[in-house]
C-alpha positions as CSV (number, residue, x, y, z in Angstrom):
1,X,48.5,-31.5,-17.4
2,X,50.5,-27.6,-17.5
3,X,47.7,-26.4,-19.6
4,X,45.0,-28.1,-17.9
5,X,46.1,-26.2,-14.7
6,X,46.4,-22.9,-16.1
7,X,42.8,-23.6,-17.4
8,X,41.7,-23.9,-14.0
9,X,43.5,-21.4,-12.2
10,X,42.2,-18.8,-15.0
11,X,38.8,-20.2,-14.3
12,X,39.2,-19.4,-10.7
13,X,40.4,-16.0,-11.1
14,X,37.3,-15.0,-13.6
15,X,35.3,-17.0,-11.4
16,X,36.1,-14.9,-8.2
17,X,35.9,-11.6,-10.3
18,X,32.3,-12.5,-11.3
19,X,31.6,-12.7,-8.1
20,X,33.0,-9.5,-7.1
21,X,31.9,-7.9,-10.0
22,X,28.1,-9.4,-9.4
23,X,28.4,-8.0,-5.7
24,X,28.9,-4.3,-7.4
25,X,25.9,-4.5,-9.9
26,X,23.6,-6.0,-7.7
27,X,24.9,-2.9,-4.8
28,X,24.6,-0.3,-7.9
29,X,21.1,-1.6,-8.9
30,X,19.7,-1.5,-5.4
31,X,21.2,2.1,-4.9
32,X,19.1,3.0,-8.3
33,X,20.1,6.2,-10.7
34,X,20.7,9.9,-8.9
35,X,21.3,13.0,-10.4
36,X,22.9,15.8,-8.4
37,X,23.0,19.5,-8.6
38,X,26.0,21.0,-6.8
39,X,26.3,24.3,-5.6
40,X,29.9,25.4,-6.9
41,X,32.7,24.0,-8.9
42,X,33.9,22.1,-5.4
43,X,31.1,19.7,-5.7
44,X,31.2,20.0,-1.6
45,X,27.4,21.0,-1.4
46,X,24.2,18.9,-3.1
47,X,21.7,21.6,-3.8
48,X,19.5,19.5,-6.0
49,X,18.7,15.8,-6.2
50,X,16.5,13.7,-8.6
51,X,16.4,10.1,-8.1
52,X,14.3,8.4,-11.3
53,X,12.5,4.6,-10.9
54,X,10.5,3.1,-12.5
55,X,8.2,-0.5,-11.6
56,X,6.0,-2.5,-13.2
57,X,4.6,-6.1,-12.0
58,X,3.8,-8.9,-14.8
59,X,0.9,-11.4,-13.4
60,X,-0.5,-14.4,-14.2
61,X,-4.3,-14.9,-12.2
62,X,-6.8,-17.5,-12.6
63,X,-9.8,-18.3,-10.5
64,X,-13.2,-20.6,-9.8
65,X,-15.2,-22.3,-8.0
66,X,-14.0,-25.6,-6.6
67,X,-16.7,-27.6,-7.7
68,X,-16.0,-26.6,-11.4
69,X,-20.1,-25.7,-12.3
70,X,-18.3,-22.6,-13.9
71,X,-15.7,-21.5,-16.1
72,X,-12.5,-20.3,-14.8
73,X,-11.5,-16.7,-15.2
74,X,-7.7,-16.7,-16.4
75,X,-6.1,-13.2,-17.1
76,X,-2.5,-11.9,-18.1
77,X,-2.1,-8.2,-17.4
78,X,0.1,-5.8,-16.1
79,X,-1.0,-5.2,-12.7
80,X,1.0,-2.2,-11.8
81,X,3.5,0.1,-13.8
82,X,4.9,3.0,-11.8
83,X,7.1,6.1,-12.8
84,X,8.5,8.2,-9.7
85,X,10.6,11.3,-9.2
86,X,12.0,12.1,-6.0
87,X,14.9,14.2,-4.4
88,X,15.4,17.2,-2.5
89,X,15.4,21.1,-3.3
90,X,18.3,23.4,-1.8
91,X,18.8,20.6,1.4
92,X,17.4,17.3,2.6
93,X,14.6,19.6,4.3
94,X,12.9,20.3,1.8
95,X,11.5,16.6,-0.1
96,X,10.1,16.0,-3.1
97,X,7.8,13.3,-4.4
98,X,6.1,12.7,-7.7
99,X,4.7,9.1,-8.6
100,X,2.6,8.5,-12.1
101,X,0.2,5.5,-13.1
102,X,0.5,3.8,-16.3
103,X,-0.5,0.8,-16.3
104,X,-4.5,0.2,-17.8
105,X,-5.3,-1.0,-14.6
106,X,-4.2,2.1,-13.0
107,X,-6.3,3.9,-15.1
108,X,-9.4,2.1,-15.7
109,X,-12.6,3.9,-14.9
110,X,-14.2,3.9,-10.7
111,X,-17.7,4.8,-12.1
112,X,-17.4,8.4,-11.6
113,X,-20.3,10.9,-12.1
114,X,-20.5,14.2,-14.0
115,X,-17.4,16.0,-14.3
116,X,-15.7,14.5,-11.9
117,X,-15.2,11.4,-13.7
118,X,-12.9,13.7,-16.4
119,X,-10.2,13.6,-14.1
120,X,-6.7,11.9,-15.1
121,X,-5.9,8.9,-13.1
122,X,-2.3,9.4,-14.1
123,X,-1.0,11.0,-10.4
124,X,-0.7,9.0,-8.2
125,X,1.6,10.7,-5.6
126,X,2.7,15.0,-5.9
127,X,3.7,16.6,-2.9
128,X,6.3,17.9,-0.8
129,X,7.8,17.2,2.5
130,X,9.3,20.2,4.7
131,X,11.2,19.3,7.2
132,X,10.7,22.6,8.8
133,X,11.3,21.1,12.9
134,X,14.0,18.5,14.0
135,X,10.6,16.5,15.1
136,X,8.3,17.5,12.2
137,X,7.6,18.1,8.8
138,X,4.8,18.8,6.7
139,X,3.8,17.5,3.6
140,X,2.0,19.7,1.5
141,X,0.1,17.6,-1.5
142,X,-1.5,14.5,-3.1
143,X,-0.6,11.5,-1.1
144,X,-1.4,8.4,0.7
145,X,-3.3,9.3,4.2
146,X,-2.4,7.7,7.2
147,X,-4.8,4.4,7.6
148,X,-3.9,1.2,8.0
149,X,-0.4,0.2,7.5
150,X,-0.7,-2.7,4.6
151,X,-2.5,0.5,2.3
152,X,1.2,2.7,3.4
153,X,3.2,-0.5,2.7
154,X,4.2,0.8,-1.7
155,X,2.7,-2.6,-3.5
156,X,5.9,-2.8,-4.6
157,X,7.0,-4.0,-0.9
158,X,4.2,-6.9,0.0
159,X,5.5,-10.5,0.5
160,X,1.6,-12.2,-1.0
161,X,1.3,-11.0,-4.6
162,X,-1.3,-8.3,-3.5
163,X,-2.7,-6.8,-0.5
164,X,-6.2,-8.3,2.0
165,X,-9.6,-8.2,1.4
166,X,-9.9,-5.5,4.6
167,X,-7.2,-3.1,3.0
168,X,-9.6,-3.3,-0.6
169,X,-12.6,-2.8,1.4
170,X,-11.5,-0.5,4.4
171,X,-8.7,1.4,3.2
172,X,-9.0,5.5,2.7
173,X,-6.3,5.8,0.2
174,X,-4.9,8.8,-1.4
175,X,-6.2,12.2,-1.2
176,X,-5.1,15.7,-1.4
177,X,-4.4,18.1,1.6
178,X,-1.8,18.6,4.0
179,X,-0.3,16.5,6.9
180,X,1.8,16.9,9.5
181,X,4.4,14.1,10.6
182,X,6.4,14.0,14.0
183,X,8.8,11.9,15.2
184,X,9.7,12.0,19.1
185,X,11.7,9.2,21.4
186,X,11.7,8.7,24.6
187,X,14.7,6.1,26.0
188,X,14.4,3.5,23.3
189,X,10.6,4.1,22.3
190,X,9.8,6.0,19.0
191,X,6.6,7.7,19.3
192,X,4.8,9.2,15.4
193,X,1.7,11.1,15.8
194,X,0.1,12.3,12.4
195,X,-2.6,14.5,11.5
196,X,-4.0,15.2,8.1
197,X,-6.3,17.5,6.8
198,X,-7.6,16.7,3.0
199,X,-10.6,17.2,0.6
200,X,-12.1,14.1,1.5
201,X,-12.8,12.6,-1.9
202,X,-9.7,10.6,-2.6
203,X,-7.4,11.7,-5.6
204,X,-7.4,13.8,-8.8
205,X,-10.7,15.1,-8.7
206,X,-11.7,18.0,-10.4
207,X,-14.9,19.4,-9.3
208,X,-15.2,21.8,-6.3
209,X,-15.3,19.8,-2.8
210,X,-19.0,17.8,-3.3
211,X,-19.1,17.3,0.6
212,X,-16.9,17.9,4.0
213,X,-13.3,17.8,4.6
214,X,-11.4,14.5,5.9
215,X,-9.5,14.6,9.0
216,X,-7.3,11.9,10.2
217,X,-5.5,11.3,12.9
218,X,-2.8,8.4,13.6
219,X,-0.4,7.5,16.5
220,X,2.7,5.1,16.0
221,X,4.7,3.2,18.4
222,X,8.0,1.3,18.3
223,X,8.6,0.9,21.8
224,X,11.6,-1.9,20.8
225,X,13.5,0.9,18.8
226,X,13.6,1.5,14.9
227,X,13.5,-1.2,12.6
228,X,16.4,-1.5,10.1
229,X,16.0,0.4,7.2
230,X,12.1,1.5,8.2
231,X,11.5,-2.3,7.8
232,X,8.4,-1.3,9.5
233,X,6.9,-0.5,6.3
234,X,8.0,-3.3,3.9
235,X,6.6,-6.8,4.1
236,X,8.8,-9.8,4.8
237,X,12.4,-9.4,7.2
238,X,15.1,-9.3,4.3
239,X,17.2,-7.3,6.8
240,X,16.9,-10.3,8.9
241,X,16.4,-8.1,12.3
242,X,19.3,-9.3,14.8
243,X,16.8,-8.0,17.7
244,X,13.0,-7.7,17.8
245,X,11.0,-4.8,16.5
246,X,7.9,-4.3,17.3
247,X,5.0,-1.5,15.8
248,X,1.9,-1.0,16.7
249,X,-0.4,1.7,15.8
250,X,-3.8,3.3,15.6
251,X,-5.7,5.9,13.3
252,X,-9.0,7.0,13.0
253,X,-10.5,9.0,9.6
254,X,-13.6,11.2,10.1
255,X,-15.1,11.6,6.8
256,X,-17.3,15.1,6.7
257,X,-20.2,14.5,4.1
258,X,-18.7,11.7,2.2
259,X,-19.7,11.2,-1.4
260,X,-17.6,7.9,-2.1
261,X,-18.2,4.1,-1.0
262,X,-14.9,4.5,0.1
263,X,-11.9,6.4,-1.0
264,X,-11.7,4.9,-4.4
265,X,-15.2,3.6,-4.7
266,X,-18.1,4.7,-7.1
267,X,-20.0,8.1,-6.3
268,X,-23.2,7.7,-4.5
269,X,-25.8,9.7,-6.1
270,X,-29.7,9.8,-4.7
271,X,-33.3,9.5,-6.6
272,X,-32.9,12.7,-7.8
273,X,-29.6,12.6,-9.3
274,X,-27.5,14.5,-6.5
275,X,-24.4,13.4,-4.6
276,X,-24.9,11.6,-1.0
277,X,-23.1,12.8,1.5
278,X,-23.1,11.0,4.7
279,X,-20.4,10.8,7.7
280,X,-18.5,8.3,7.9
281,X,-15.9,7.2,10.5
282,X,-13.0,4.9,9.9
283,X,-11.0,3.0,12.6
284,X,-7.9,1.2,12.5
285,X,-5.6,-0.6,14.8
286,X,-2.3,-2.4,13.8
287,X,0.8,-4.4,14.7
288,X,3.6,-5.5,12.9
289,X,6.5,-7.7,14.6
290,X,10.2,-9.2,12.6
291,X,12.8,-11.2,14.4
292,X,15.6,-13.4,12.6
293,X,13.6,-13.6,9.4
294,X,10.1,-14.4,10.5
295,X,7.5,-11.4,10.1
296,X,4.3,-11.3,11.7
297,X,1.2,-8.4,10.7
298,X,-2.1,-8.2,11.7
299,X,-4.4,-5.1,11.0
300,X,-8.6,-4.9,12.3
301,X,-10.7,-2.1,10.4
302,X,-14.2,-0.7,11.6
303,X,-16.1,1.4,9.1
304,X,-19.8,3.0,10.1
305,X,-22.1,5.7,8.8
306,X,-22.6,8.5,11.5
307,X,-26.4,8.6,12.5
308,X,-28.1,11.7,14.3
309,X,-28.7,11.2,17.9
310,X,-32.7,10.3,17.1
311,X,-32.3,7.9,13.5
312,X,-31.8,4.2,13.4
313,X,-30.3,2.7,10.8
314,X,-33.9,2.0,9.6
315,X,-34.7,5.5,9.1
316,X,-31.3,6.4,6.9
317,X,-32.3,3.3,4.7
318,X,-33.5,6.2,2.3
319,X,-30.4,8.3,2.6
320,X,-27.6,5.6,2.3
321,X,-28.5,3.6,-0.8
322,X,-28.0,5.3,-3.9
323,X,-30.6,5.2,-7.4
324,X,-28.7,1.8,-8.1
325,X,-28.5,0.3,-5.0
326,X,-25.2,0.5,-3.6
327,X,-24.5,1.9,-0.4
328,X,-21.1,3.3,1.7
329,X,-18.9,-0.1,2.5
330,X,-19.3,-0.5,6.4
331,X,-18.5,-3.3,8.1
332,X,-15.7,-4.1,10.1
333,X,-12.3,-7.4,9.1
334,X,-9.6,-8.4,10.4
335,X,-6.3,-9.9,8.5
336,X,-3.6,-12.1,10.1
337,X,-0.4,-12.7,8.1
338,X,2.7,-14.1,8.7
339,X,6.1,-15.4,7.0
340,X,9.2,-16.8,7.3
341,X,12.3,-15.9,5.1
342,X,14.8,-19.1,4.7
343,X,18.4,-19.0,3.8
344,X,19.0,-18.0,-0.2
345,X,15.6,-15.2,0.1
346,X,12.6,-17.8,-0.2
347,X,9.6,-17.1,2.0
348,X,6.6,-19.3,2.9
349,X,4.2,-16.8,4.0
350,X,0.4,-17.5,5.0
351,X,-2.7,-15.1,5.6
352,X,-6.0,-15.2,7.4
353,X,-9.1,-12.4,6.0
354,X,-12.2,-12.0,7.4
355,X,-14.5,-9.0,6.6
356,X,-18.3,-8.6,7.6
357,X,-21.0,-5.8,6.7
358,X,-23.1,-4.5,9.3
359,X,-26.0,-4.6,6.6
360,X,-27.2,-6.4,3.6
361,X,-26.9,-3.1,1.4
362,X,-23.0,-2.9,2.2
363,X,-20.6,-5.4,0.2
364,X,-20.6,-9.1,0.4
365,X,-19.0,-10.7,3.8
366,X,-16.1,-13.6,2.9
367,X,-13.2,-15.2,4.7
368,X,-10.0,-16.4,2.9
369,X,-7.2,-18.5,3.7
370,X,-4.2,-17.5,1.5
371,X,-0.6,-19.8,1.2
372,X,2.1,-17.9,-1.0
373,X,5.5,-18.6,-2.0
374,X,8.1,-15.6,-2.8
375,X,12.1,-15.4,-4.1
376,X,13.3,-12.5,-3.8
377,X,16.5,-12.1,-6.5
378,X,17.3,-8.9,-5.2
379,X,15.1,-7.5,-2.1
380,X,11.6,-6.2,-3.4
381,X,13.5,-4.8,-6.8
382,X,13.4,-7.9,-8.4
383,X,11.2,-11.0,-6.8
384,X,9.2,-13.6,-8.3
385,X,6.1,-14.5,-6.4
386,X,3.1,-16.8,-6.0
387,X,0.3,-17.9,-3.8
388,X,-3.3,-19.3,-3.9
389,X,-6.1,-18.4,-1.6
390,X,-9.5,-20.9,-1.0
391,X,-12.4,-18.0,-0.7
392,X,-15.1,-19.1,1.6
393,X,-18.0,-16.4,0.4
394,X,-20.9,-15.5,2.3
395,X,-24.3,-17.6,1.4
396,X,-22.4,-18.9,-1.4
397,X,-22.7,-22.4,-0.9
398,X,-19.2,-23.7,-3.3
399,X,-16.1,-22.2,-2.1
400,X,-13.5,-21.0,-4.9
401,X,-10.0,-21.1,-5.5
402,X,-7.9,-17.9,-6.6
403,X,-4.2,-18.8,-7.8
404,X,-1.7,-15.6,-8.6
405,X,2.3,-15.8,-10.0
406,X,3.4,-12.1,-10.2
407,X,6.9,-10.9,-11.2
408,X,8.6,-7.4,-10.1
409,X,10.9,-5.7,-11.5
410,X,11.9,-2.2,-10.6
411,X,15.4,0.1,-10.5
């Protein structure tokens, strides 16, 4: 029996130091890699920072129509694969940001015309972030503008495999330009207004500015105090918020001759080969709620073409379709999701979509009902996640079936 004893008493001890030592490598994984510049030998001042990560999300999809009249579409691809370097220059201040595309799907073709379809897909994100003002800082760059907050959510923090049907229609993505971000409170309230000024064609274009400029404006709320860890922009509550938070915002995007369906859409060109370029105005409003592990997010989008005082929509028939038939996505959706996180970081999480064009010539109207499952190993580094959504399309008399099983994996 003495050495069966010492057997298990050893076992213990390694046991526990597992443990412990598991605790450290999960804490040194989440903290990621960091390279510091110091300004003397005493190592008492960081002059220079570079943080490197890198992402990438593995996926499984398959979809039909319930009635099985057609053949299933089943892929395997590599949805997303992300390299970023960030940091600061001489102090926190002054923030730097650069985020590159490499999966194929990242890079795949948007139908571009001309010489604008030359342009890399590769950047995604290159700017910088001065904090010039203890309330405000300007970014100066290519980055994500401020629409609806599921598009400013990275894809890397969601808690469904990907983001709604209004964020693909609706959102106005990346673009190049400046912003400028405050940050004020008042008693517990935190108050973020946000104006941006960019080219107006979305990102990495090459050609000399086709229409107008974009201007966007957005104002924040959290009148129940900051979220931990800016939980207000990552999907799910893994910090398990001890009090409710609450978010709401609204933005609007004016769109000076616009060239794009939408952001990231095809280029519109007319009869005789040019560019379109129409107004367009962009609304959004959004809320997002987490107490004690359950998460709540609901965001509405309206999208229109600007007519002059004396047109109908009749009369800019002519002007809004292009030589192949497609028009600017207008319409206006709405998208309800909510989850719950249970003890060992499993969620059940559920959404509602509904989007609707205000014309035939826009994109098709739908409604899904989504159900998804998530573990997350270690927060939103490392999760495993699936969920399956019944579409109900417009005039589409079967309704179809879309199941998803992603894996992400990032440090």
């Amino acid at each position: 029996m003495q050495p069966l004893r010492y057997f298990i008493v050893a076992l213990l001890l390694v046991s526990s130091h597992l443990v412990f030592a598991q605790s450290k490598i999960v804490s040194a994984y989440q903290k990621g890699i960091e390279i510091k510049a110091y300004s003397d030998s005493t190592k008492k001042k960081v002059v220079f920072k570079l943080k490197p990560s890198f992402r990438f999300q593995t996926r499984f999809e398959t979809s039909g129509d319930i009635a099985g009249k057609e053949k299933w579409d089943s892929n395997f691809l590599i949805r997303r694969a992300r390299l970023k370097f960030d940091g600061f220059v001489l102090n926190p201040n002054l923030v730097y940001k650069v985020e590159l595309a490499l999966s194929p799907n990242d890079l795949r073709s948007t139908s571009d015309y001309k010489e604008v379809g030359r342009a890399t897909k590769v950047i995604l994100d290159a700017l910088v972030k001065w904090r010039f003002q203890r309330n405000l800082t300007l970014w100066v760059g290519q980055a994500k503008l401020p629409g609806n907050r599921q598009r400013l959510v990275s894809s890397q923090a969601l808690q469904l495999v990907d983001r709604s049907e209004v964020n693909s229609i609706f959102n106005i993505d990346r673009d190049i330009g400046v912003q400028l971000h405050g940050k004020f409170k008042a008693g517990n309230v935190i108050i973020k207004p946000i104006f941006a000024f960019a080219k107006g064609e979305g990102r990495n274009i090459l050609s000399n500015n086709i229409g107008g400029f974009s201007y966007t404006g957005k104002l924040e709320l959290l009148p129940l105090g900051e979220f931990a860890s800016k939980g207000d922009y990552f999907e799910a509550d893994l910090k398990r918020e001890s009090k409710p938070k609450l978010a709401i915002a609204a933005s609007a995007n004016f769109n000076q001759g616009a060239s794009r369906q939408k952001q990231t859409g095809s280029f519109l060109l007319d009869t005789a080969g040019e560019y379109m370029t129409n107004n367009l105005l962009i609304v959004f409003a959004d809320a997002t709620f987490k107490y004690r592990g359950f998460s709540f997010l609901v965001e509405y989008a309206y999208k229109k073409t600007l007519l002059k005082s004396d047109q109908s929509l009749s009369v800019m028939d002519s002007t809004i379709v292009s030589e192949s038939g497609k028009s600017y996505l207008t319409g206006q959706g709405i998208s309800v999701q909510s989850g719950y996180l249970f003890k060992h970081n499993w969620e059940l999480a559920a959404r509602y979509t509904t989007v609707i064009p205000d014309w035939e010539k826009s994109f098709n109207g739908s409604s899904e009902y989504t159900l998804g499952v998530s573990k997350y190993v270690v927060d939103h580094k490392l999760k495993v996640q699936t969920d399956v959504t019944l579409v109900d399309d417009v005039d589409v008399t079967d309704h179809s079936i879309r199941y998803r099983l992603q894996m992400e994996f990032s440090f």
